[in-house]
C-alpha positions, 0 to 999 in steps of 0.5 A: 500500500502507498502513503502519499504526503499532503506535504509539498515536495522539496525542491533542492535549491541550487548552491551559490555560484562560488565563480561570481563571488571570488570575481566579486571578492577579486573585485572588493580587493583590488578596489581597496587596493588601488584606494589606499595605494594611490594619491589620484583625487577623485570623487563623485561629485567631480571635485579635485580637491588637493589632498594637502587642503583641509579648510574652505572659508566663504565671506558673506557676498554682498548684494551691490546691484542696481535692483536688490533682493534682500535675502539673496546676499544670504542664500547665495553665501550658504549655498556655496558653503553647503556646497563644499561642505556637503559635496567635499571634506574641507572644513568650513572655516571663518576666514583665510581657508586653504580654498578661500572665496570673496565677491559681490552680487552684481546683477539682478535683473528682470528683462523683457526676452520676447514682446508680443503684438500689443507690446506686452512681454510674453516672457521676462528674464530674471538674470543674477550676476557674481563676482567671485575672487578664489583664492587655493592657498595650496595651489595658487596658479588656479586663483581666479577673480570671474564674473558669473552670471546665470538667469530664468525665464518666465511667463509675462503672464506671471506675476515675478513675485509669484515665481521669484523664489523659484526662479533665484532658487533655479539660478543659483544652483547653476551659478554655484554648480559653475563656481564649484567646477571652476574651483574645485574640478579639474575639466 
């Protein structure tokens, strides 16, 4: 007489591909390897920053243009530290860092880009301007003193105090990602 079982049957699972993981494991070494073995700087973010520099400092940029915006003084300093902060290991520092930044705020501006038939902008253009002074105290042939300059469009039909925030918040990642490619990647 046969007994069946009501138990499901066992499949055997297949053992791990010991061939993968010794290539993983070949892998794993050679990348600690060639970290600890080489002097290379490279980062995710694209930064090249010496390993002999240790501290960033970012003066408060001053707002001078004709048309102010009184938080922008603020937003556009803290962005550029964030940025070194979060995206490099320099330490932020109050003044004279190995990578040390000082400028003005020098244009912010809303033009009219296209007009329509009855002489109404059909989009407008907010444009913000830098200067920026870069001193690497380590590395002093890449000091630059440049002007940068990024802006935003806008529909005519918006009203700009409605999209302002937006807009500066757009124009200052690019300015930034722009400061921080000229300072610290090496392109």
């Amino acid at each position: 007489m046969l007994t069946t079982s009501n138990q499901p049957k066992r499949v055997p699972q297949n053992p791990p591909n010991h061939k993968y993981m010794r290539i993983a494991k070949y892998i794993g070494i050679l990348a600690i390897t060639l970290s600890c073995g080489c002097t290379v700087k490279y980062s995710f973010s694209g930064a090249s920053i010496p390993p002999e520099a240790k501290s960033v400092s970012v003066d408060l940029f001053q707002n001078i243009a004709p048309q102010v915006n009184p938080t922008l003084s603020n937003q556009f300093t803290e962005a550029l530290k964030e940025r070194f902060v979060s995206q490099t290991r320099l330490t932020m520092v109050n003044s004279f860092g190995d990578f040390a930044f000082s400028g003005q705020i020098t244009t912010y501006n809303v033009s009219a880009v296209s007009i329509q038939g009855n002489e109404t902008a059909a989009q407008n253009r907010l444009t913000i301007g830098v200067s920026v002074k870069f001193v690497n105290a380590i590395d002093p042939k890449s000091d630059f003193d440049r002007s940068f300059s990024h802006y935003a469009d806008y529909e005519g039909s918006q009203n700009f105090a409605d999209v302002e925030d937006q807009l500066v918040q757009t124009i200052l990642e690019k300015l930034i990602d722009d400061i921080f490619n000229a300072a610290a990647a090496n392109w």
